[in-house]
C-alpha positions as CSV (number, residue, x, y, z in Angstrom):
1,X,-11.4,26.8,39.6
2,X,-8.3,25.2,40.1
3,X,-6.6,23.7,36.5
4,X,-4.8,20.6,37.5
5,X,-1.1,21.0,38.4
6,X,-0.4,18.3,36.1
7,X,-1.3,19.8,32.9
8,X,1.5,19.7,30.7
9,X,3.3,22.5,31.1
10,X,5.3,23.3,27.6
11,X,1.6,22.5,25.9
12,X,2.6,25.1,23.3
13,X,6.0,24.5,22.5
14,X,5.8,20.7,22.5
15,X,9.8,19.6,21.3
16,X,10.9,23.0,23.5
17,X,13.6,24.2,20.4
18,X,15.4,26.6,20.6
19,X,14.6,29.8,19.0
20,X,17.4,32.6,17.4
21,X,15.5,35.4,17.9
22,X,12.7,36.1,21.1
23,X,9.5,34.0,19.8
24,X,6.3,35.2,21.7
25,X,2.7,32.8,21.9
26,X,-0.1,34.0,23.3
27,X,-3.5,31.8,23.7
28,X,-6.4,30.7,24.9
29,X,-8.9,27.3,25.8
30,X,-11.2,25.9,28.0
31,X,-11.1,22.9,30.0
32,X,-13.2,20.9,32.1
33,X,-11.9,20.4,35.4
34,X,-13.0,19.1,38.9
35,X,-14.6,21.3,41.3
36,X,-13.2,20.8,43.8
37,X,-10.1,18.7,44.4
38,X,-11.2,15.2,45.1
39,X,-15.1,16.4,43.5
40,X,-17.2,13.5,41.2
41,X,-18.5,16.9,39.9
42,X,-16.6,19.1,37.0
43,X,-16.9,22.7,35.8
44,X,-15.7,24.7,33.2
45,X,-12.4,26.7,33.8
46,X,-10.6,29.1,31.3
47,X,-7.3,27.9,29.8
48,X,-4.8,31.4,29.2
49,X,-1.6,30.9,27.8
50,X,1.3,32.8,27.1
51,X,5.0,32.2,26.1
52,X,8.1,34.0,25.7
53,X,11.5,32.7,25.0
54,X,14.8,32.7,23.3
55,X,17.4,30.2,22.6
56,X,16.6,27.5,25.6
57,X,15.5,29.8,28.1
58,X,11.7,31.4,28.5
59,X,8.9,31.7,30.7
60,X,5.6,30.4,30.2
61,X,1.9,30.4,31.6
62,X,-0.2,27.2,31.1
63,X,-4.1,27.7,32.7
64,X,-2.7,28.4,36.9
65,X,0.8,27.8,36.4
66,X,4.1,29.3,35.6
67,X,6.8,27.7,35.0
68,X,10.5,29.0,33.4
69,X,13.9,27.9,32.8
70,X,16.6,30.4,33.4
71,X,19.7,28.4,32.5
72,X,20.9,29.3,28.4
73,X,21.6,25.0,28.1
74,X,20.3,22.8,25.5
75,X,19.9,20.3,28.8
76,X,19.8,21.3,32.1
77,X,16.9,23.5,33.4
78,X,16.5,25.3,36.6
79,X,13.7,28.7,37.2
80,X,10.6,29.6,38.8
81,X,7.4,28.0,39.2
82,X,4.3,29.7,40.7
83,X,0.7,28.3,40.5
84,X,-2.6,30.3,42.0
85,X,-5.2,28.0,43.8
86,X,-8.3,29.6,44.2
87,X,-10.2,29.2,47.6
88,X,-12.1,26.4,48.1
89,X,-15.9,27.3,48.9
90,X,-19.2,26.9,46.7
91,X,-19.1,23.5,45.7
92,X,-21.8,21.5,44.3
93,X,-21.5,19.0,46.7
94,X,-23.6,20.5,49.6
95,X,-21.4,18.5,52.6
96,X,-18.2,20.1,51.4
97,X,-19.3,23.5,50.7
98,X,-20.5,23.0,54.7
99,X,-16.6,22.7,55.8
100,X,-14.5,26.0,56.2
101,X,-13.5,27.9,52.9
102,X,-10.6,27.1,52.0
103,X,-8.5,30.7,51.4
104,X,-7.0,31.4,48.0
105,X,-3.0,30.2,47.4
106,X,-0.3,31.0,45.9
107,X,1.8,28.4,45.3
108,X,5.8,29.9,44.3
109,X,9.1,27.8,44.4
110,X,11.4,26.4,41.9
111,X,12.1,23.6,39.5
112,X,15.3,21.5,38.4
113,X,15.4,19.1,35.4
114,X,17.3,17.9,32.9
115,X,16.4,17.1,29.5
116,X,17.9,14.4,27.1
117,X,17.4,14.9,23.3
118,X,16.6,11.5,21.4
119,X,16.0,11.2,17.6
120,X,13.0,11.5,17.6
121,X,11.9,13.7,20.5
122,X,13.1,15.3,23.8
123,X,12.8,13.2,27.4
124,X,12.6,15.5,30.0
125,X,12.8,15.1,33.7
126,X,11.8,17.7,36.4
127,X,11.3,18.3,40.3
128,X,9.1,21.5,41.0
129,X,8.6,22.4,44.9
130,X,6.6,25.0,45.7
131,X,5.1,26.3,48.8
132,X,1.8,28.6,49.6
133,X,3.5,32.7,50.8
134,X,-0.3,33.9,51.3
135,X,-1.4,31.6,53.9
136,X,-4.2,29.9,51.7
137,X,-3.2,26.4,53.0
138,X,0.5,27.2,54.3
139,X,1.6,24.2,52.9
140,X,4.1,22.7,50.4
141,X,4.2,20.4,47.1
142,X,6.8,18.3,45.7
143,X,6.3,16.9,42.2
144,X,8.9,14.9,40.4
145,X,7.9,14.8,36.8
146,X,8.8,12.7,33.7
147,X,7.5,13.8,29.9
148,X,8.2,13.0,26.5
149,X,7.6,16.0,23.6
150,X,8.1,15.1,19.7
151,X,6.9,17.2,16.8
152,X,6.2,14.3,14.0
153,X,4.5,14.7,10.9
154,X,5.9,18.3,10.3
155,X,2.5,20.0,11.7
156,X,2.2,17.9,14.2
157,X,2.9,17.7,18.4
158,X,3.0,15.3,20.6
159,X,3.4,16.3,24.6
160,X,3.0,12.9,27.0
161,X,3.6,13.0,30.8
162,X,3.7,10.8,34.0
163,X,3.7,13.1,37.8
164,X,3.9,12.1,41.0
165,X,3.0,14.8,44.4
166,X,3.9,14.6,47.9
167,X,2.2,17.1,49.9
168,X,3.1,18.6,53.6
169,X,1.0,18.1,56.0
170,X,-0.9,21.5,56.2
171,X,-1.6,21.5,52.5
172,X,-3.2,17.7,53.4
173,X,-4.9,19.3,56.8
174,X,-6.6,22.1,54.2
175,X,-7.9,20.3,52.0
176,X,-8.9,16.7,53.0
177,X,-9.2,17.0,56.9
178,X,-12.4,17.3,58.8
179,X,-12.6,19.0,62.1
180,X,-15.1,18.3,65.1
181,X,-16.8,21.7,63.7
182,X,-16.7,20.7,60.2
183,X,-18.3,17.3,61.0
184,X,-21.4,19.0,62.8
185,X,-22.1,21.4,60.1
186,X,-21.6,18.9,57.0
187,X,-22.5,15.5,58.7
188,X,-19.1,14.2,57.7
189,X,-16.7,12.1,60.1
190,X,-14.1,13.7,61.7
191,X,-10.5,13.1,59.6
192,X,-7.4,13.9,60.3
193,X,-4.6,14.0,56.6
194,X,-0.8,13.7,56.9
195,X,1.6,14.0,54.8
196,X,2.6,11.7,51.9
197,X,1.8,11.5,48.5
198,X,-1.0,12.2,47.4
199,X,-1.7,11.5,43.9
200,X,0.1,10.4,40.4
201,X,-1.1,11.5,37.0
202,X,-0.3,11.0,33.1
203,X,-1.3,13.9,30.3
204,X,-1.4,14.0,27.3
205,X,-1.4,16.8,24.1
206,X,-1.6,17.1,21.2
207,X,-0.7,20.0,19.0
208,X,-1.5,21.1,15.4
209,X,0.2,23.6,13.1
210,X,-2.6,25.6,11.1
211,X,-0.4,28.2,9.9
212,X,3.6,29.4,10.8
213,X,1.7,31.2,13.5
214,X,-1.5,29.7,14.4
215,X,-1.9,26.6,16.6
216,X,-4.8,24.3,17.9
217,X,-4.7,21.2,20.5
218,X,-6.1,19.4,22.9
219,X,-5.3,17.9,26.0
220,X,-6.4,15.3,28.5
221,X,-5.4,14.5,32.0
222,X,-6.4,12.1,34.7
223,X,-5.0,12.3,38.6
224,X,-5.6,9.2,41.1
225,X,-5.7,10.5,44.5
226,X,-3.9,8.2,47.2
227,X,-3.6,7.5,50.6
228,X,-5.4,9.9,52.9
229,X,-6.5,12.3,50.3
230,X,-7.9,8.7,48.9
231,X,-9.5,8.2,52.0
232,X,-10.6,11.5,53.1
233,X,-14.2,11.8,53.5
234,X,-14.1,14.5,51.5
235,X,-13.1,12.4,48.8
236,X,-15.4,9.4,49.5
237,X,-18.4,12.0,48.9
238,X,-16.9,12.6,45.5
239,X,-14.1,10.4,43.8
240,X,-10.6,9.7,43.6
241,X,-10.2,9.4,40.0
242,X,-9.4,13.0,38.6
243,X,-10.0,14.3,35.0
244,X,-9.2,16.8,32.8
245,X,-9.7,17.4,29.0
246,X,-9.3,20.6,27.6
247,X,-9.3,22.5,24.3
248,X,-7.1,25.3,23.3
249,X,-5.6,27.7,20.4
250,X,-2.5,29.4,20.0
251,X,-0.9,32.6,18.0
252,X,3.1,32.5,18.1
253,X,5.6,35.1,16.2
254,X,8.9,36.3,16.1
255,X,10.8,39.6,17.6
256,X,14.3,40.9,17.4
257,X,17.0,39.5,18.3
């Protein structure tokens, strides 16, 4: 089960301080996700989460996806991002789980951005690319990214954020194209996806403060598919219109320095 890419990724850490000493989170949710991407149908998916950092710098892993920032500056980020896809095969929806599986990816690459501290709150911006090095769809993702964090009310977090993805044309051919073989065995029309962008997305969490340690929030997402993965008949069988809503907890603490 794949958890959207645009899940916000600093869930846990919603104003992204800076810490003195190393500060460690560890977590875990649920979320309901789509089955498939482009699926009317949703399923359950497990929501892990851990975090280490110190000062401005950490790394962090959010449901799939890791992301990091390797740069000690209270504005300009730069690390690694990697996000697992798992292959695409036993669907619910009995035309698509007739086309070819879909092989497992690994998705690795980098990310830029650049955040600007307001009073209240922290505006971020971020480009991640990342491309598949196991050959799952061999293709590539570009994802500029604007978000707003702000912890308000003392106990409180707020975590909003707008995404946009373009997508090569092999990671389009994997996952919304239908071959002359694939159209026999799942009665689908033959489809051929470039390139372009494929989707933009808003999220939004929201994080409270139990305890000094203990955390709780809740997140939702939604994703509109566009151009040919909008018109994909593997998405006319399902729906363009993407969701995800998730619940999660969190235990944070404090090392040496």
């Amino acid at each position: 089960v794949q958890i959207d890419a645009t899940v916000p990724g600093s869930v846990s850490e919603p104003t992204d301080g800076p810490t003195q000493n190393w500060r460690y989170t560890l977590g875990l949710g649920a979320a309901m996700v789509p089955d498939y991407e482009g699926s009317e149908d949703y399923r359950g998916a497990p929501l892990p989460i851990a975090r280490v950092q110190k000062g401005y710098q950490y790394g962090q892993l959010f449901g799939g996806k890791v992301t990091s920032n390797l740069i000690p500056d209270p504005n300009f980020r730069a690390g690694v991002v990697a996000q697992y896809i798992p292959q695409r095969d036993d669907v619910d929806n009995n035309q698509v789980d007739r086309l070819k599986t879909v092989d497992a990816s690994l998705m690795l690459g980098g990310l830029v951005g650049y955040d600007l501290q307001l009073d209240p709150g922290t505006l971020g911006f971020e480009v991640d690319w990342t491309h598949d090095v196991i050959d799952g769809n061999s293709g590539w993702l570009l994802q500029p990214q604007i978000r707003y964090r702000q912890k308000f009310a003392k106990d409180w977090g707020l975590n909003l954020g707008t995404s946009l993805t373009y997508a090569s044309s092999d990671y389009m051919d994997a996952y919304f194209s239908v071959s002359p073989a694939d159209s026999v065995r799942s009665g689908l029309p033959t489809y051929n996806a470039s390139d372009g962008i494929k989707d933009v997305g808003v999220t939004a969490a929201l994080t409270y403060d139990v305890t000094d340690n203990w955390t709780v929030g809740g997140l939702l997402g939604y994703k509109r598919l566009m151009n040919d993965a909008q018109d994909s008949p593997v998405t006319k069988v399902g729906n363009e219109n993407q969701y995800v809503a998730g619940l999660f907890f969190t235990y944070s603490w404090q090392g040496g320095k």
